[in-house]
C-alpha positions as a Markdown table, in Angstrom:
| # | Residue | x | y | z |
|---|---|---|---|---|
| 1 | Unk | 13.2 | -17.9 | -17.8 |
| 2 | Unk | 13.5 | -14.4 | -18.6 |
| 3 | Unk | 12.2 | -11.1 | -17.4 |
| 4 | Unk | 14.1 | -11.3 | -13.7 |
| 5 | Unk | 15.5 | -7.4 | -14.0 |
| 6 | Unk | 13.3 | -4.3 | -13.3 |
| 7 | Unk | 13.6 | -0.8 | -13.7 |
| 8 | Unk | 15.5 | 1.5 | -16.5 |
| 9 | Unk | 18.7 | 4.0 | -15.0 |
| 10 | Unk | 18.6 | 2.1 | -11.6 |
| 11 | Unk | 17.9 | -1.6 | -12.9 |
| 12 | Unk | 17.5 | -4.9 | -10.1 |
| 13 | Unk | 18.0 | -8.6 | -11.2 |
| 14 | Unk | 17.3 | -10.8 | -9.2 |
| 15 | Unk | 18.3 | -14.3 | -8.9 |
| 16 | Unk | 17.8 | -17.3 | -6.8 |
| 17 | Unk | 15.7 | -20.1 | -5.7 |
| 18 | Unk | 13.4 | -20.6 | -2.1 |
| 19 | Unk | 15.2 | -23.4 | -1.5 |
| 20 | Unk | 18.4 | -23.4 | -3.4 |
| 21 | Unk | 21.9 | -22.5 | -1.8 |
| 22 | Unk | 21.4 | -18.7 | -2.2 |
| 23 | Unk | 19.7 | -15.8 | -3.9 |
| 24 | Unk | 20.0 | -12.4 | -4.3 |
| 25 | Unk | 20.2 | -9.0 | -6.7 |
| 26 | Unk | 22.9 | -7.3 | -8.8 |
| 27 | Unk | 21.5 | -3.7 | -8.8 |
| 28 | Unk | 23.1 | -2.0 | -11.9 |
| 29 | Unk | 22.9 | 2.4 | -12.2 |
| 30 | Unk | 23.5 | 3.4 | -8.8 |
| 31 | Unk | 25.9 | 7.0 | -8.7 |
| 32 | Unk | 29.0 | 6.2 | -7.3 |
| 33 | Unk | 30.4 | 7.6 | -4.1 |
| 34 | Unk | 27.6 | 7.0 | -1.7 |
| 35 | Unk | 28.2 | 6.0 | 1.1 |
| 36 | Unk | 27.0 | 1.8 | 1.6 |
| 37 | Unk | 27.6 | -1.1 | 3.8 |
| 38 | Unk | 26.2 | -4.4 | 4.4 |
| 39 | Unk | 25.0 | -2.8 | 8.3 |
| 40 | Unk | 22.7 | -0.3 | 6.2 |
| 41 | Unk | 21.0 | -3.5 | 4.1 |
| 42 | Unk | 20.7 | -6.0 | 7.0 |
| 43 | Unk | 18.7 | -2.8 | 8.8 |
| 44 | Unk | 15.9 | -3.6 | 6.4 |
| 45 | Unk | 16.4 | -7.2 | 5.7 |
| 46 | Unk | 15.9 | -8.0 | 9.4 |
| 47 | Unk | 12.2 | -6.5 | 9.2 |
| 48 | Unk | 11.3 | -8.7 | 6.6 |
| 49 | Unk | 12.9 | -12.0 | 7.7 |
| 50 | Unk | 11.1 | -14.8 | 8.5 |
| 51 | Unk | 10.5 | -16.5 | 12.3 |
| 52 | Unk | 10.2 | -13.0 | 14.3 |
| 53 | Unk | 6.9 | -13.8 | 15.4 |
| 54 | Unk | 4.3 | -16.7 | 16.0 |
| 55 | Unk | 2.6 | -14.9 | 12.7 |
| 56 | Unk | 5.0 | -15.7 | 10.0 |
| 57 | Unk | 6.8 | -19.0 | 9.2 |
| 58 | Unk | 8.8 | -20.2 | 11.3 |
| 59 | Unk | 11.7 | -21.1 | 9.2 |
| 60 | Unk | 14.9 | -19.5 | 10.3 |
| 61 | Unk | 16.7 | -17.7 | 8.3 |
| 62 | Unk | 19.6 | -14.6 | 9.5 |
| 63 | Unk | 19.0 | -13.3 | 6.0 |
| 64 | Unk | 22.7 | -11.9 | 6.0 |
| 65 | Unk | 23.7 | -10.1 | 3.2 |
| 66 | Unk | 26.7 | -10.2 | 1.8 |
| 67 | Unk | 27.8 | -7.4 | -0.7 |
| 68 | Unk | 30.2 | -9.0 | -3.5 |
| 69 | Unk | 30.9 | -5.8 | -5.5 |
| 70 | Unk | 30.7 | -2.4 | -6.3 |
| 71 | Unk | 32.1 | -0.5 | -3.5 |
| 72 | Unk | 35.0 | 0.2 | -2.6 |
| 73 | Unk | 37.0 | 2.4 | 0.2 |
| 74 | Unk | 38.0 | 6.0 | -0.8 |
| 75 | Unk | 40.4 | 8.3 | 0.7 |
| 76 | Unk | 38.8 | 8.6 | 4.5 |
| 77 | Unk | 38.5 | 4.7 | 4.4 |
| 78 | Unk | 34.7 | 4.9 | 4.0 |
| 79 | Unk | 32.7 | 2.2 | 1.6 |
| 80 | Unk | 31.4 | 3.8 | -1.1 |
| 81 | Unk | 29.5 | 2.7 | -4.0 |
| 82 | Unk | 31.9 | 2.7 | -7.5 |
| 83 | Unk | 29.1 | 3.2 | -10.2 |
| 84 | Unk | 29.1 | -0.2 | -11.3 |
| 85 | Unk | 26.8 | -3.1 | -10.4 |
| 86 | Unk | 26.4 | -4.0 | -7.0 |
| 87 | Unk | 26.2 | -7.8 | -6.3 |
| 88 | Unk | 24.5 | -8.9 | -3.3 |
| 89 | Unk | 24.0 | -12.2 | -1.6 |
| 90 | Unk | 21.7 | -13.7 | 0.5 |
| 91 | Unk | 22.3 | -17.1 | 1.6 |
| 92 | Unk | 19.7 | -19.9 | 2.7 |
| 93 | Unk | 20.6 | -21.8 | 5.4 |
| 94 | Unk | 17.3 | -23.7 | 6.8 |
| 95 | Unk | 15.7 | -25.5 | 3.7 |
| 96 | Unk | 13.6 | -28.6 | 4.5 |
| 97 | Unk | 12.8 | -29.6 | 1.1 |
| 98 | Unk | 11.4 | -33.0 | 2.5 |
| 99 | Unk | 8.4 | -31.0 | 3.4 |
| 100 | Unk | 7.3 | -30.4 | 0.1 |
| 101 | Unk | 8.1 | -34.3 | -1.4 |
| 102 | Unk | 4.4 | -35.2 | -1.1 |
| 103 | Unk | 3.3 | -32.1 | -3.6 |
| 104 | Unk | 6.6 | -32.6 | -6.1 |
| 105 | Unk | 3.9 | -34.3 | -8.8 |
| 106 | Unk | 0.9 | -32.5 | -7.2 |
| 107 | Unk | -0.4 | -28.6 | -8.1 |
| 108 | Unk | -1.3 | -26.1 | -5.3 |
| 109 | Unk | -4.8 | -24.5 | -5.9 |
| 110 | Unk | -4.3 | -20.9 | -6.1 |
| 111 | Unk | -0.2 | -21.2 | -6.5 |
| 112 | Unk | 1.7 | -21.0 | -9.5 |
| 113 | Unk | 2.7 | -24.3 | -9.7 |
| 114 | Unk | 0.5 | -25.8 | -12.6 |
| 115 | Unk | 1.3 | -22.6 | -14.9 |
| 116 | Unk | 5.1 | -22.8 | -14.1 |
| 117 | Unk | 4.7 | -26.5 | -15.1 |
| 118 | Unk | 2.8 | -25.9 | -18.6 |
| 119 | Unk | 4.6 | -23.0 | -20.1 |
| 120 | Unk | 8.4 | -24.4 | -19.1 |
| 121 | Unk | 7.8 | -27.8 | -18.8 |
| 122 | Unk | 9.8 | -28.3 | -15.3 |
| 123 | Unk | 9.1 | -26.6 | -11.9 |
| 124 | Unk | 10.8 | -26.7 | -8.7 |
| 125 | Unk | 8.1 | -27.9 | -6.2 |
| 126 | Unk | 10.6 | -27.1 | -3.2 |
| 127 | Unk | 8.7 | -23.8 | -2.0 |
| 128 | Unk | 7.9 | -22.8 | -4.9 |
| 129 | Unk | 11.6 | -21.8 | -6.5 |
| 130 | Unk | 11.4 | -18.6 | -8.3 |
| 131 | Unk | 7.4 | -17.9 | -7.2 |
| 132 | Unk | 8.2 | -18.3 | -4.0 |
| 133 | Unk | 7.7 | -15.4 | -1.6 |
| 134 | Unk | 11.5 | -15.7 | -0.9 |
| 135 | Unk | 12.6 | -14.2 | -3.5 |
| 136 | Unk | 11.5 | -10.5 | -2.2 |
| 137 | Unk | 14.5 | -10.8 | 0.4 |
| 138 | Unk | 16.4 | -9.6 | -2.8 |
| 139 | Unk | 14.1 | -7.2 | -3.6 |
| 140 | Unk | 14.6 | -6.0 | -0.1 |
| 141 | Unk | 18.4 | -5.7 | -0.4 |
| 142 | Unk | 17.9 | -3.3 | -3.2 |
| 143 | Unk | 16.0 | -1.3 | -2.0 |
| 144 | Unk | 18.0 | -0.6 | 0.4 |
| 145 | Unk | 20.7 | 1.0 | -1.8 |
| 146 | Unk | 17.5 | 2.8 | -3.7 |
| 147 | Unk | 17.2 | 4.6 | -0.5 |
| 148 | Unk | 20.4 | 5.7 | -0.4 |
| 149 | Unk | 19.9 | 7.2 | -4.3 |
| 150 | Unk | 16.9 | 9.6 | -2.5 |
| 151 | Unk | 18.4 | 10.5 | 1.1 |
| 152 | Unk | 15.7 | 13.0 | 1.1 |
| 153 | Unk | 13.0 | 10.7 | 0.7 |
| 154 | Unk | 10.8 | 8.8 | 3.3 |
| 155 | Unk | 9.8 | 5.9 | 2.5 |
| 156 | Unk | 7.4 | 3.9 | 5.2 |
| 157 | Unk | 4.7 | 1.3 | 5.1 |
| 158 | Unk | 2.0 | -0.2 | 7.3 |
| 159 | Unk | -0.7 | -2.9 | 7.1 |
| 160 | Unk | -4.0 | -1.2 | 7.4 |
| 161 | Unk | -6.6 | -4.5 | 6.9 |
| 162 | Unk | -6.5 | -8.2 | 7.5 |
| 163 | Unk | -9.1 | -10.2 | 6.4 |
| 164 | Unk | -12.4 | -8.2 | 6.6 |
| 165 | Unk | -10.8 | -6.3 | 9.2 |
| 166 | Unk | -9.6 | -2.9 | 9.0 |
| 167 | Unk | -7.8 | 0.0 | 10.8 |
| 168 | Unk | -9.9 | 3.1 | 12.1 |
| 169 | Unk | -8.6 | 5.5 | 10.3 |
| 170 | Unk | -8.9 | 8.3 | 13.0 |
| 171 | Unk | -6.3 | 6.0 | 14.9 |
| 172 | Unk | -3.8 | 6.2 | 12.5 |
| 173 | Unk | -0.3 | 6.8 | 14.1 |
| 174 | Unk | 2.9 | 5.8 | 12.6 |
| 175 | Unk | 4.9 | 5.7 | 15.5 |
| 176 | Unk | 2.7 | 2.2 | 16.1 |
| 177 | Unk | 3.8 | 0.2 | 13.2 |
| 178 | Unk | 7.1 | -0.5 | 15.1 |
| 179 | Unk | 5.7 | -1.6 | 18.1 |
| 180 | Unk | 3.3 | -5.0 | 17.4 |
| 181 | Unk | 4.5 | -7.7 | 14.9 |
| 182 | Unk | 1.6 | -6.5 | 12.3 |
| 183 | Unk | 3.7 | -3.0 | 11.2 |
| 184 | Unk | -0.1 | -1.9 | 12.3 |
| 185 | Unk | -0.5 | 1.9 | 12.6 |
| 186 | Unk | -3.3 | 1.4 | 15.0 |
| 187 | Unk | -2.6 | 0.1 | 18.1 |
| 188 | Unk | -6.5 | -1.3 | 19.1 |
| 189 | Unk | -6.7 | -3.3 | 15.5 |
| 190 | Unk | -3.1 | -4.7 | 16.2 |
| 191 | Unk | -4.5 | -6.6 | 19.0 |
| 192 | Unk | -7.5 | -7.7 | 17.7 |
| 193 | Unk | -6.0 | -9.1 | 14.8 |
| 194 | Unk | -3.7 | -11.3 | 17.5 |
| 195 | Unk | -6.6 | -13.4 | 18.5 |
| 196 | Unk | -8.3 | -13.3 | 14.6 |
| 197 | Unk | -4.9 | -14.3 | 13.2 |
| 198 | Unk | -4.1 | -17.2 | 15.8 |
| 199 | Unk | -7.1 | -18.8 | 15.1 |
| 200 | Unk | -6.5 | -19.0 | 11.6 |
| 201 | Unk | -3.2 | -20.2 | 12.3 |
| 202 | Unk | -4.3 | -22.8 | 14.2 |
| 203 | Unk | -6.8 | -23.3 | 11.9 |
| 204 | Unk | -3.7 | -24.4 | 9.6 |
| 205 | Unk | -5.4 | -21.7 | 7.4 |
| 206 | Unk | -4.3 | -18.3 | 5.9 |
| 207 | Unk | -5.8 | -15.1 | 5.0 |
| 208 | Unk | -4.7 | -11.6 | 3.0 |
| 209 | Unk | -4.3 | -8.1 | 3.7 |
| 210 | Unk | -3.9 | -4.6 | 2.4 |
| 211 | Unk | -0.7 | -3.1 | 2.7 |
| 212 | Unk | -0.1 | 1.1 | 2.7 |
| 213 | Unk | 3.0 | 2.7 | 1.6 |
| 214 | Unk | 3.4 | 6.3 | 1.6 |
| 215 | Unk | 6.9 | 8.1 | 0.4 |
| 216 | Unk | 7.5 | 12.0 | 1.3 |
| 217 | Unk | 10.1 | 14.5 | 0.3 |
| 218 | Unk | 9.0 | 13.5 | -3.5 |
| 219 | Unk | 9.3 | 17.0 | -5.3 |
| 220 | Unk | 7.4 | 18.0 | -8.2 |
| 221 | Unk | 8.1 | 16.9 | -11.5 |
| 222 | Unk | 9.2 | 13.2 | -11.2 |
| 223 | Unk | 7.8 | 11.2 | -14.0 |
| 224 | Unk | 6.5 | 11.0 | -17.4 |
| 225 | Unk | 3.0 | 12.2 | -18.8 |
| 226 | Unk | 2.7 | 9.1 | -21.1 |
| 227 | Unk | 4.3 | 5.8 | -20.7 |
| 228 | Unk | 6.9 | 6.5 | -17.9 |
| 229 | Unk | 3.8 | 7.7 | -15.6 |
| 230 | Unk | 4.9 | 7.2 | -11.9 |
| 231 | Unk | 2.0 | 5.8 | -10.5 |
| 232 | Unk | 1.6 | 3.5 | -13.7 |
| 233 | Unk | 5.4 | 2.1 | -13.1 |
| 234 | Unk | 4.6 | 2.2 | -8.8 |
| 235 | Unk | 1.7 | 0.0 | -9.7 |
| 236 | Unk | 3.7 | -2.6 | -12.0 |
| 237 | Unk | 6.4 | -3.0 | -9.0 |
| 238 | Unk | 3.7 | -3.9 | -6.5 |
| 239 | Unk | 2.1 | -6.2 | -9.0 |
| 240 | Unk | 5.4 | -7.5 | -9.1 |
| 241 | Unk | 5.4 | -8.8 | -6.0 |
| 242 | Unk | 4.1 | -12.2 | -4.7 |
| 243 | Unk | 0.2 | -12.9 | -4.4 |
| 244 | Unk | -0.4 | -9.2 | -5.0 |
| 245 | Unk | -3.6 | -9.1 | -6.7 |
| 246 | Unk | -4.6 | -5.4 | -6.4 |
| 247 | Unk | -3.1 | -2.1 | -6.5 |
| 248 | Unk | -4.6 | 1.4 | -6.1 |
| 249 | Unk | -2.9 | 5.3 | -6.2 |
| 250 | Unk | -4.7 | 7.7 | -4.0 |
| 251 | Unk | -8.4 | 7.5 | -3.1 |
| 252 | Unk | -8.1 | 4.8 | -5.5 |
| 253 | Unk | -11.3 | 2.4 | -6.2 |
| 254 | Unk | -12.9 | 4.5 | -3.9 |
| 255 | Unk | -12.8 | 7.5 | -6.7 |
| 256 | Unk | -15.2 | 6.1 | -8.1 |
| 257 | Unk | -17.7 | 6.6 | -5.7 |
| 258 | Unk | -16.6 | 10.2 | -5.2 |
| 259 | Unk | -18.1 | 13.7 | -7.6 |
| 260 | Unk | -15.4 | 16.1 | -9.2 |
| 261 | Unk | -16.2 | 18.3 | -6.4 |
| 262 | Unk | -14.6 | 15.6 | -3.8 |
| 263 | Unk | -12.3 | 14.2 | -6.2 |
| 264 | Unk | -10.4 | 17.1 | -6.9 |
| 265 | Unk | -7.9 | 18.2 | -4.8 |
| 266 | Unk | -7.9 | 22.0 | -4.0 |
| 267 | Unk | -5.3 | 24.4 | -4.2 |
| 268 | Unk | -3.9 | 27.6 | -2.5 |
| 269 | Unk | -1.0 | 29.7 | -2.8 |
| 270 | Unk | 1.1 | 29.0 | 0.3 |
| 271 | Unk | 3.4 | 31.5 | 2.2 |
| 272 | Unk | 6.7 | 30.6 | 0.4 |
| 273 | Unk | 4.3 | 30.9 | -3.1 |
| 274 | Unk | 4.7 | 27.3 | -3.7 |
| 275 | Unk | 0.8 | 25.4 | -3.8 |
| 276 | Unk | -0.8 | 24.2 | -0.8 |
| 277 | Unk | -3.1 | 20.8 | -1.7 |
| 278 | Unk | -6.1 | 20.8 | 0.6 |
| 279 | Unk | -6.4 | 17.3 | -0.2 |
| 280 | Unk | -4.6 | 14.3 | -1.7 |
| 281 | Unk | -7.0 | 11.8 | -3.2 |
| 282 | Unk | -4.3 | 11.3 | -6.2 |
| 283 | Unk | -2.1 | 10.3 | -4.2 |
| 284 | Unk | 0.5 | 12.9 | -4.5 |
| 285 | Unk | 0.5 | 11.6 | -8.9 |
| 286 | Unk | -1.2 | 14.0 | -11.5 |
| 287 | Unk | -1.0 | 13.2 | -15.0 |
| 288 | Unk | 1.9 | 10.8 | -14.2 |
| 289 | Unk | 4.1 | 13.0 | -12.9 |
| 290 | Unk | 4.5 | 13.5 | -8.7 |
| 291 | Unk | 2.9 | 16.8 | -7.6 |
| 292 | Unk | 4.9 | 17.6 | -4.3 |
| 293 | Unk | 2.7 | 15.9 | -2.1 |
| 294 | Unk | 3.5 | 12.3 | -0.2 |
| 295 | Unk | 3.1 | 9.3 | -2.6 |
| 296 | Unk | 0.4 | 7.2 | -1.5 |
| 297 | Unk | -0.2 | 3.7 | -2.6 |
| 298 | Unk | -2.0 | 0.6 | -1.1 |
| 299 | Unk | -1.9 | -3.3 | -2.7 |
| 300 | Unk | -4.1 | -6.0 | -1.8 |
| 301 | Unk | -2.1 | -9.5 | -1.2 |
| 302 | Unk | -4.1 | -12.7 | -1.2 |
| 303 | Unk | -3.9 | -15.8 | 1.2 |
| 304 | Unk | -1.1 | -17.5 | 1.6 |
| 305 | Unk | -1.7 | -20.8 | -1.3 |
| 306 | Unk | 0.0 | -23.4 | 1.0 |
| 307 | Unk | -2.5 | -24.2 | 3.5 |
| 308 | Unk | -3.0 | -27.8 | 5.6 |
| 309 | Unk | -6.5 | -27.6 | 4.4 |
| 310 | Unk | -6.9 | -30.3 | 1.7 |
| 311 | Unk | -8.5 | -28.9 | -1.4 |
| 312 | Unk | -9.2 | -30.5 | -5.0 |
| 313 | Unk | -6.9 | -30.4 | -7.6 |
| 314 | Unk | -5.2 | -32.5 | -10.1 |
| 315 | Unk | -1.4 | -33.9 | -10.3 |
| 316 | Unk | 0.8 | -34.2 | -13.4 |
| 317 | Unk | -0.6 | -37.0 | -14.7 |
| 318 | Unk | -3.7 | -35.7 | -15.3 |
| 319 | Unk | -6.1 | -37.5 | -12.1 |
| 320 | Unk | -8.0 | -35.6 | -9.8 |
| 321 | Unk | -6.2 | -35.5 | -6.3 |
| 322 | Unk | -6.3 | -33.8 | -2.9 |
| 323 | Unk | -3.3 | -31.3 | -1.6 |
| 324 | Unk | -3.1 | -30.4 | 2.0 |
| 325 | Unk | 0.5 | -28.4 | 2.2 |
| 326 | Unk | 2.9 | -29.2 | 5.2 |
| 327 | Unk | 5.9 | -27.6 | 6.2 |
| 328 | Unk | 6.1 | -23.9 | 7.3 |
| 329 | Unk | 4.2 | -21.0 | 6.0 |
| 330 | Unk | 3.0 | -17.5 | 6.7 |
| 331 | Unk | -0.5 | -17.6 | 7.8 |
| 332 | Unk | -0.8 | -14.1 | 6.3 |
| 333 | Unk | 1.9 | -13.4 | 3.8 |
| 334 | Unk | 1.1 | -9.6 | 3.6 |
| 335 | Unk | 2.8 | -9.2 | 7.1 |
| 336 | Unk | 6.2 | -9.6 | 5.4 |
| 337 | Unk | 5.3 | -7.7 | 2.3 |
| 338 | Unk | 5.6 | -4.6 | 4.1 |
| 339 | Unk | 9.0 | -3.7 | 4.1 |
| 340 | Unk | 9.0 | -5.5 | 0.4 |
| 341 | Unk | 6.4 | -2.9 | -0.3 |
| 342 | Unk | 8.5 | -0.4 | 0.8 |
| 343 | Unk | 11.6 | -1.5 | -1.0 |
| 344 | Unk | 9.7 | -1.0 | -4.3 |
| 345 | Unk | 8.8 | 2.0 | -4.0 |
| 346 | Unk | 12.2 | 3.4 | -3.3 |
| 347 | Unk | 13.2 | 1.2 | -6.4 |
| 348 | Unk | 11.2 | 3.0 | -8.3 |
| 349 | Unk | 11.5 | 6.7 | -6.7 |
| 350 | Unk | 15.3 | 6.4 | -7.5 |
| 351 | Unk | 14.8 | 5.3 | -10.9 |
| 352 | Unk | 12.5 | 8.4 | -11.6 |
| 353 | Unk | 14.8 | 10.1 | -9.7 |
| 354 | Unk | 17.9 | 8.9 | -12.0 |
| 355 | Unk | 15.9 | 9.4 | -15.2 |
| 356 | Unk | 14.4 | 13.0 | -14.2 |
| 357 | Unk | 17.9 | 14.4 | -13.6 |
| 358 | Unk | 19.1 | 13.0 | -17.0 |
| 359 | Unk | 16.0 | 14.5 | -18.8 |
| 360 | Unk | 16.4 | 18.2 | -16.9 |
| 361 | Unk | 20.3 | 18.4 | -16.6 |
């Protein structure tokens, strides 16, 4: 199976299996001598775990990361990336692959299971393997050391919709997203979407969401006008991830209901001389290359496929069957795509960032 790295100057490969012994990422281009230790991943690793709430599966995992190489301790004793690639391990330690030994010759509606079967000829049913949502604990891990590429950069996500239901946007306050097991920035939705998401729970159903990440201290100039556009490579690294399905920059679809009037985003000579945007529809991306102004992105992330639901489908021998999916599962997957969200955008910040200061010296 190939394609498993992303990126150009700061490159992630990842590797690993939902339910094999471990998995992880070698991130290859980080600078050396910054400062990085395991603490400083597990910070953003624990946010994504599994089992924090009743709200996400309930499989236990620590999610410790181990870091196998490329640091090292200089002269004040302090752990400090070396300039080559950094290995880093995350182990699984509560598999119950027995859960998923009534669906080992059956395919999931809506999963990748049938496609994975017909263009390699084998699949591990356990989870999912490789398509399983798992796998963005990696993606997590590096993007932890992205962050450390862009010190200057913020980098912070929230889920603004679940189901038909969205935030009031009036409401919006970051300093909520830590406080309810949603990362909702509006504090009435968070508990409304308690009672909506426990029924489908109970239900043994699932249901999406829209997830909103937003990245400030971006100056002017990252990017490339043609085929290294920022949002263009932003928008292939959330596609990237697990049952994301949509992706928008800015105002996005809803552009296309504005004139050029609205559209536009208006400018004025600020005190220092730099411009002052009196709006940001493009999401803080012109032309492909960031204008100054906070990155703004949202992807959409569709249900969680393994539901106890039955639903029509066929097996591997070619007969029509039923598959109703046991075992433990995230009623709304987009809860733990969050911090994932986040972690690819400071992938792909410190990439531009890496490539930007090559191109300008």
């Amino acid at each position: 199976m190939s394609h498993n790295s992303f990126g150009h100057l700061f490159r992630v490969t990842t590797f690993g299996e939902s339910h094999g012994p471990a998995l992880g990422a070698v991130v290859d281009g980080c600078p050396p001598r910054i400062e990085l230790t395991a603490a400083e991943i597990q910070l953003f690793l624990d946010k994504r775990k599994p089992g924090q709430s009743r709200f996400t599966t309930q499989r236990r995992e620590a999610d410790e990361v181990r870091i196998l190489s490329g640091v090292f301790a200089d002269e004040k004793g302090r752990q400090v990336t070396t300039g080559t690639p950094i290995a880093l391990m995350i182990e699984n330690t509560d598999q119950r692959s027995k859960d998923y030994g009534e669906i080992a010759n059956k395919y999931r509606p809506g999963h990748a299971d049938y496609v994975y079967d017909a263009k390699y000829g084998i699949r591990d049913y356990r989870g999912g393997g490789r398509s399983s949502a798992r796998e963005t604990a990696a993606r997590v891990a590096a993007g932890a050391v992205a962050r450390k590429v862009i010190p200057a950069v913020t980098i912070r996500g929230a889920m603004v919709q679940i189901g038909p239901h969205k935030i009031d946007r009036a409401r919006f306050d970051w300093s909520e997203v830590e406080k309810n097991p949603f990362f909702c920035p509006d504090k009435d939705a968070a508990a409304r979407w308690a009672d909506y998401l426990d029924d489908i729970r109970k239900a043994g159903s699932s249901v999406g969401a829209v997830i909103e990440i937003e990245a400030t201290g971006v100056p002017v100039g990252w990017g490339a006008p043609i085929y290294g556009k920022l949002d263009s490579e932003l928008a292939a690294a959330f596609m990237s991830i697990n049952a994301v399905k949509g992706v928008e920059i800015g105002a996005g679809f809803a552009a296309a209901e504005l004139t050029g009037e609205t559209n536009a985003d208006e400018m004025r000579v600020g005190p220092d001389g730099a411009p002052i945007f009196l709006s940001n529809n493009a999401g803080g991306v012109l032309g492909g290359i960031s204008t100054g102004q906070p990155v703004v992105a949202r992807f959409a992330v569709k249900p969680t496929s393994s539901i106890l639901t039955p639903r029509r489908s066929i097996d591997r021998g070619g007969h029509d069957t039923e598959v109703a999916t046991r075992g433990r599962h995230d009623p709304c997957v987009g809860i733990r795509a969050v911090p994932v969200g986040e972690a690819m955008m400071a992938c792909v910040l410190a990439d531009q960032f890496l490539r930007h200061r090559a191109q300008m010296g």
